[in-house]
C-alpha positions in Angstrom: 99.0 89.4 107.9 99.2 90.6 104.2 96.9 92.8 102.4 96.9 94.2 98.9 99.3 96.8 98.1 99.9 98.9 95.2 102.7 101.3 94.2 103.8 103.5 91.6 106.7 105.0 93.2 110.0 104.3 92.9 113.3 104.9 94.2 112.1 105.3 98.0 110.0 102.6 99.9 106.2 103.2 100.0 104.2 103.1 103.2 100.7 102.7 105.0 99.2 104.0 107.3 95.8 102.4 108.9 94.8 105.0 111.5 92.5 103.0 113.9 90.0 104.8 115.9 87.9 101.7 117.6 88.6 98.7 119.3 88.5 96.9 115.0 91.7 97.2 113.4 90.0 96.2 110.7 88.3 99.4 109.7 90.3 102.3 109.8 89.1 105.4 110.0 91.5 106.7 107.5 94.6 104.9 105.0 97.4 107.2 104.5 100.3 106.1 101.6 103.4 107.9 101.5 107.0 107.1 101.3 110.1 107.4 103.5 113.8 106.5 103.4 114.2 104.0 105.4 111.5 102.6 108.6 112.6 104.9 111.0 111.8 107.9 108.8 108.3 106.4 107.9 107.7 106.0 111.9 108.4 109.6 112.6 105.9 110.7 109.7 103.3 108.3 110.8 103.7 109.7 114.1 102.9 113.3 112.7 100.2 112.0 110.2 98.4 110.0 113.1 98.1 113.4 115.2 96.9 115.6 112.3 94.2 113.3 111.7 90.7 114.7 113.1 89.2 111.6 115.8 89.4 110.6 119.3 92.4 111.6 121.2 93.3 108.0 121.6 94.4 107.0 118.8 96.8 103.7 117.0 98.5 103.6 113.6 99.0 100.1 112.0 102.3 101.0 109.7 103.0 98.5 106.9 105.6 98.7 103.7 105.2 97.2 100.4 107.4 94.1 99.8 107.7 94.9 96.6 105.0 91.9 94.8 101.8 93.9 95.5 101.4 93.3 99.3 102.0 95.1 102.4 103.8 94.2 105.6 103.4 94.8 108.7 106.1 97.2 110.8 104.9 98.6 114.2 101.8 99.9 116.1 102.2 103.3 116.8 99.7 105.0 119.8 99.2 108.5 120.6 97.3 108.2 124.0 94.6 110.3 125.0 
């Protein structure tokens, strides 16, 4: 799955964060973008961000990167359970 992606930031590789809420991945609540060394730096900031976000205590994080032409990748599903 590919969506767009946009980036002005260079030098470090830019992430996404969907934080997803309801059973609809497709609407997240909230999109974070930040950037992070390498994937399992962006993983232990989406991790933080996911919990700092206000919602249900069940919560998922779809974390995608940009691939560099304009779209965004998927990397890994990241759950906080309730």
């Amino acid at each position: 799955m590919t969506q767009p992606f946009a980036t002005y930031v260079t030098g470090t590789d830019e992430y996404r964060l969907d934080v997803v809420t309801d059973p609809e991945p497709d609407n997240p609540q909230a999109v974070i973008y930040f950037t992070a060394a390498d994937v399992d730096v962006a993983t232990g900031q989406a991790e933080q961000m996911l919990a700092a976000v206000n919602g249900p205590d069940d919560r998922y994080g779809e974390l995608y990167v940009h691939d560099g032409d304009d779209t965004a990748v998927y990397c890994d599903t990241i759950h906080l359970p309730a």
